[in-house]
N, C-alpha and C positions, 0 to 999 in steps of 0.2 A: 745345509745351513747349520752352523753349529751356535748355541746359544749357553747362556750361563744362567742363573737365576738369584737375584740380588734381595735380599731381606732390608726393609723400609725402617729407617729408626724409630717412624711410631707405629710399624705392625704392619703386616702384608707383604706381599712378594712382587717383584715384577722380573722381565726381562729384558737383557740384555742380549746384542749379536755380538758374538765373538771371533776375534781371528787370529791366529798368528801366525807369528815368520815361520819362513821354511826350517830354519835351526833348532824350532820348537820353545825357544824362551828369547825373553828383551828385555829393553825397560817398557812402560808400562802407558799408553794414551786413551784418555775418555773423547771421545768423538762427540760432541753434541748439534743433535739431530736438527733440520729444518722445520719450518711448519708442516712438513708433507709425511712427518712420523718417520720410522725406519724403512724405508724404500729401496728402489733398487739402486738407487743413486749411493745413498749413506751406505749403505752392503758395500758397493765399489768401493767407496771412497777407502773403507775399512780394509778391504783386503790391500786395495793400495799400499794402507800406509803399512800393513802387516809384512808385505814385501820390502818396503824399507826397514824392518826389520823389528815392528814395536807389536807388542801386543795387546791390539786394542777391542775395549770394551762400547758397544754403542747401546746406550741405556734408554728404552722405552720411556719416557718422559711423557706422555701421555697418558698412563697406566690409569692413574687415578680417574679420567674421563671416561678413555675407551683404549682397553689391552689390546695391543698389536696394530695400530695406524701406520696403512702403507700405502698414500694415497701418490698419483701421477702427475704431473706438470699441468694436466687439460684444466679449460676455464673448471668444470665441474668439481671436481676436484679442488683448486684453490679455493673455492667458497667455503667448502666443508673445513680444509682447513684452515683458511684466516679465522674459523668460526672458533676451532680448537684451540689455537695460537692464542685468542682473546679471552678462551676457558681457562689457561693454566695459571695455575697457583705459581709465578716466580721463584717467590721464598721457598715452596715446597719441594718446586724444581731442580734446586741447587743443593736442598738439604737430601735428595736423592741420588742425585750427582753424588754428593760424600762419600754417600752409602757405595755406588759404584766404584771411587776410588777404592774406598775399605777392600771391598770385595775382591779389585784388581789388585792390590797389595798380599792376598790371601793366596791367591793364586801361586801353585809353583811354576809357571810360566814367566812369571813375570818378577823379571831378577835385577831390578836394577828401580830408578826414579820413576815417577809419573808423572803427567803432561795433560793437554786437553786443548783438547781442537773446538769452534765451533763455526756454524754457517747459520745465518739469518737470525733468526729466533738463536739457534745456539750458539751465535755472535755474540748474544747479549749476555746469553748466559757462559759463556766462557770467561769473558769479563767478569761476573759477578763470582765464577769461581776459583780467579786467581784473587780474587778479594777475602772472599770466606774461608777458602781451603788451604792447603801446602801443599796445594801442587806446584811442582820447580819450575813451568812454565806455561805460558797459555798463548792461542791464536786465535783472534776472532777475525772471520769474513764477514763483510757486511753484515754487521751487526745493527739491528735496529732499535732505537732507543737507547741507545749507552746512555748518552749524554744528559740521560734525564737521571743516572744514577752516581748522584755529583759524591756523594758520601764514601759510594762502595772505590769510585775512580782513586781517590785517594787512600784507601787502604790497601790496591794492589800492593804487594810485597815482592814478589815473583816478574823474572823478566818476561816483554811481551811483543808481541808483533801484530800489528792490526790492517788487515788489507780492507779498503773501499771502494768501489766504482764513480770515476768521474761522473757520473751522469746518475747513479743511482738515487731518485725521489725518495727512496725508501731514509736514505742518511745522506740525507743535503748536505754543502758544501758548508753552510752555516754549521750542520750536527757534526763533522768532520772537525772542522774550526775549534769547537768547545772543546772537541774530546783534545785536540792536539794542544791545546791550551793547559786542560787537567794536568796531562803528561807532561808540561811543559820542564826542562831541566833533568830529566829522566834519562841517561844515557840509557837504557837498559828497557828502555821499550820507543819501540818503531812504530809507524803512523804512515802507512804506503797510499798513494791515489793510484790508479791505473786509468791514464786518457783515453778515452770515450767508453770505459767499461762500466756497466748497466750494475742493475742488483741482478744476483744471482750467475755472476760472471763466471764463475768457477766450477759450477753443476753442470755438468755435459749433456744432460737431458733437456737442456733448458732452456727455449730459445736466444736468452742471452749469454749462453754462456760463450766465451771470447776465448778463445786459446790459446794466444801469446801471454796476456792477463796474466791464464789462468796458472801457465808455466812461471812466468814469474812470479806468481803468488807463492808456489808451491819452493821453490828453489830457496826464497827468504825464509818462509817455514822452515824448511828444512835446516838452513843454516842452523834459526833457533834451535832446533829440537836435538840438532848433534851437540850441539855446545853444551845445550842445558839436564841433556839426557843420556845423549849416547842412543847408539852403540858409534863409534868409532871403526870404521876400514879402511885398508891401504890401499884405495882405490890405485896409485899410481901401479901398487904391485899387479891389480888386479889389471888394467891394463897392457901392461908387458907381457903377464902369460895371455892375454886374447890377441896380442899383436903376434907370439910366439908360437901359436897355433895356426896362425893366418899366413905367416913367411917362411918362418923355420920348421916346423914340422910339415905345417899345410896340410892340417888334418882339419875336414868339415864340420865332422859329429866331435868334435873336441871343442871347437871355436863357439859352436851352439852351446855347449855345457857352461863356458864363463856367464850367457846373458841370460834372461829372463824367460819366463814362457813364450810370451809375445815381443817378442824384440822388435825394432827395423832399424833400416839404415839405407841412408839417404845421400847417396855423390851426390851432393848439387849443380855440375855443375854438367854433369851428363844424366841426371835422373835415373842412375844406375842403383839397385842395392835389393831392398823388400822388407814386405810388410806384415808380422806375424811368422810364425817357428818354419812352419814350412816352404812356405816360398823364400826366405831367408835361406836356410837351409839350401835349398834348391840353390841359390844365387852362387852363396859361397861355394856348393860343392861340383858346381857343371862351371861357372860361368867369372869366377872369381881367383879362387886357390890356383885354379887349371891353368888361368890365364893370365898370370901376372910372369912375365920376366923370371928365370931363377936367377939373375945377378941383379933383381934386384935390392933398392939397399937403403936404407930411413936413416939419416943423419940427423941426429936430436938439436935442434934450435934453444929450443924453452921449452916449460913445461909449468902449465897455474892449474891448481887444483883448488876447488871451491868445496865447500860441503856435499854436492852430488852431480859436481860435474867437474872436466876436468880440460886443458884445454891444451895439445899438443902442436907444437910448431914445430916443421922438421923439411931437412929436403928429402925429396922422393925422387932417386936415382934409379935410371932403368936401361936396356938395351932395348929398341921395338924389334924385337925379334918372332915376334907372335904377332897374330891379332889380339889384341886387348880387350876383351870385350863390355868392361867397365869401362873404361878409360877413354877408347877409341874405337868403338862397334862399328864394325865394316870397314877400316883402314887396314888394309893389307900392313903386314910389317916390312918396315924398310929398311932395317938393321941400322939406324942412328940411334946415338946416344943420348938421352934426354937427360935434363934436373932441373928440376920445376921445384918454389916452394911450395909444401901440402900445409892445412891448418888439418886439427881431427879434431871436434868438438862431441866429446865422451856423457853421456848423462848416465848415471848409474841408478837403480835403484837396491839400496841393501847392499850384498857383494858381490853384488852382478850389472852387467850393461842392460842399458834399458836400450839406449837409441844410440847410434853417431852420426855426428853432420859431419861429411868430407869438403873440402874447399881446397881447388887449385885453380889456375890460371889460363882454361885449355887454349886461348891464342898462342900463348908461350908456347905447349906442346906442341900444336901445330906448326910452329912455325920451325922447332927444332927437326920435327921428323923431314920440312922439305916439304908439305900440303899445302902451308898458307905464303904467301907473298909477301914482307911484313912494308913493304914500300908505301909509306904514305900511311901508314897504319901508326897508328900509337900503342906499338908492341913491341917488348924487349926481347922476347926470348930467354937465352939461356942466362944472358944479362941478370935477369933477377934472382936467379939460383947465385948466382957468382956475389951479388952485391948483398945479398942477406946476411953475407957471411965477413963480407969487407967493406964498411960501411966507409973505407978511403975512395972507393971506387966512383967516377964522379956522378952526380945527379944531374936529372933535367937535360938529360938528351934527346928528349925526345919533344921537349919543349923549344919552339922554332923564336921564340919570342924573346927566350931565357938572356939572351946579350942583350937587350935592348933597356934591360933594368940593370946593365953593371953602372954604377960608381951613382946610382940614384938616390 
């Protein structure tokens, strides 16, 4: 665990967990901590975002009470600290926050703007330190009690994104209401609900935490944090060379070097792929590369790129001339010619893949290879390859009804 150590502007020392990207420098994020101290939760979260590529500071904010609080989700725990939560000095909180920016600005790591994240308690106080400070942006998660700080809401200066849980008592739908009201006319700060997500929706430890939520929380974040801070990647570039190690070279231990430590990746639609470096690895190198088609061939569609994902449409042309083992595990090959459209839905973290969701249409395939019978079936086939591309080609064939509403 590597840690920094932050000098107080009226005297005394405290500390901070430190992380950063792989590339060794970034711009610059203060992560503020939950009621539960620096845990193993806010460590993650921190290396997280350091893989995105910031380097962030998570300042002990309990110091003045009790140096080093790292308590766990259990009832026991939450007592000690709602107890702490209720002990901390705010104003003093925020005015050590500063001190942490300072210190992250000293740094030669950190080569670019600063930022600042927070969750629950450091909900609040992320808010209060895009009010106090010149940090270029802030994010607060369910943040508790904003809305009692009607003064500071209006001195925000800095753009901002604030996520809440539907259902979360901690900041009712009423405390929601006000804050979106403060910001009212504010392009430049967002005010997200997520439906039926609790407080602490975004902590993976935590029995509420919700992981569609929590992905979308994180995705808006992110948006913010590239706009307002950087760094900037050509994700699309990074893409091509992972697809170019997968088709065209069709090298395993190459294809692993574009993504992450813990990658996965998920065909949906046959639950083909893996979870983590080595079964990954495993996938691509026995069960994937090996097994795909050499003639086959990705026709680019479209192509939307988002701040950390990226989202490819393409057709996916093949010979079965194999077993496929991804695609079509245990179909002997019949030597028909398939084109199916594929979607690839790319999430990056930093200048690498985190995950891909694969989406194609397997009735289609089946039905080109010659396995499936499409009679009576509402299945097109190669049909949809051909009309993705010619959108004269006619619709609603397969709808029996479709005359029945001409000249209606």
């Amino acid at each position: 665990m590597s840690e920094i150590i932050v000098t107080a502007a009226d005297g005394g020392t405290f500390k901070a967990y430190f992380a950063t990207p792989e590339g060794g420098s970034g711009p610059g994020l203060v992560l503020l901590q939950e009621i539960f101290g620096i845990n193993a939760n806010m460590r993650h979260v921190a290396d997280r975002f350091a893989e995105e590529g910031y380097v962030v500071a998570v300042p002990d904010l309990f110091w003045r009470q009790e140096p080093g609080v790292s308590l766990s989700y259990s009832q026991a725990d939450f007592e000690r600290a709602m107890a702490l939560g209720r002990g901390l000095d705010t104003d003093l909180a925020i005015v050590d926050v500063a001190a942490t920016i300072s210190a992250l600005r000293q740094r030669p790591e950190c080569t670019g703007a600063v930022g600042a994240v927070g969750y629950c308690l450091g909900g609040r106080l992320a808010v209060l330190t895009a009010a106090r400070t010149d940090v270029a942006a802030a994010v607060a998660y369910y943040g508790v009690g904003i809305e009692r700080h009607t003064e500071d809401l209006a001195k925000v200066s800095c753009p901002m994104v604030l996520h809440f849980g539907e259902t979360d008592s901690h900041a009712p739908p009423e405390a929601v209401a006000a804050i979106q009201q403060a910001f009212g006319g504010r392009d430049d700060v967002s005010v997200y609900v997520y439906p039926g997500a609790g407080h602490g929706f975004s902590a993976e430890g935590r029995p509420a935490y919700d992981k569609p939520a929590a992905w979308m929380a994180h995705s808006r974040t992110m948006a913010l944090l590239r706009r307002c801070l950087g760094p900037q990647y050509d994700l699309s570039a990074l893409w091509d060379e992972h697809t170019a190690m997968e088709f065209a070279t069709r090298d395993a231990e190459a294809t692993m070097q574009t993504m992450v430590s813990a990658p996965y990746v998920n065909h949906i639609p046959t639950m083909t792929g893996g979870v983590g470096h080595d079964e990954l690895l495993r996938f691509y190198k026995h069960h994937f590369i090996p097994k795909t088609p050499q003639d086959t061939r990705l026709v680019p569609i479209s192509r939307t790129i988002g701040p950390d994902r990226l989202v490819d449409e393409m057709l996916f042309c093949f010979t079965h001339d194999m077993e496929i083992d991804w695609m079509l595990p245990g179909v002997a090959p019949t030597g028909k010619y398939v084109e199916i459209p594929l979607v690839a839905i790319v999430n990056f973290r930093g200048p690498k893949l985190y995950h891909e969701h694969i989406y194609w249409d397997q009735a289609s395939v089946l039905v080109q290879i010659g396995v499936l019978d499409p009679a009576g079936l509402p299945i097109a086939g190669v049909a949809t390859a051909k009309k993705l591309v010619d959108e004269s080609l006619p619709s609603n064939g397969l709808m029996a009804r479709w005359k029945e509403s001409a000249g209606r």
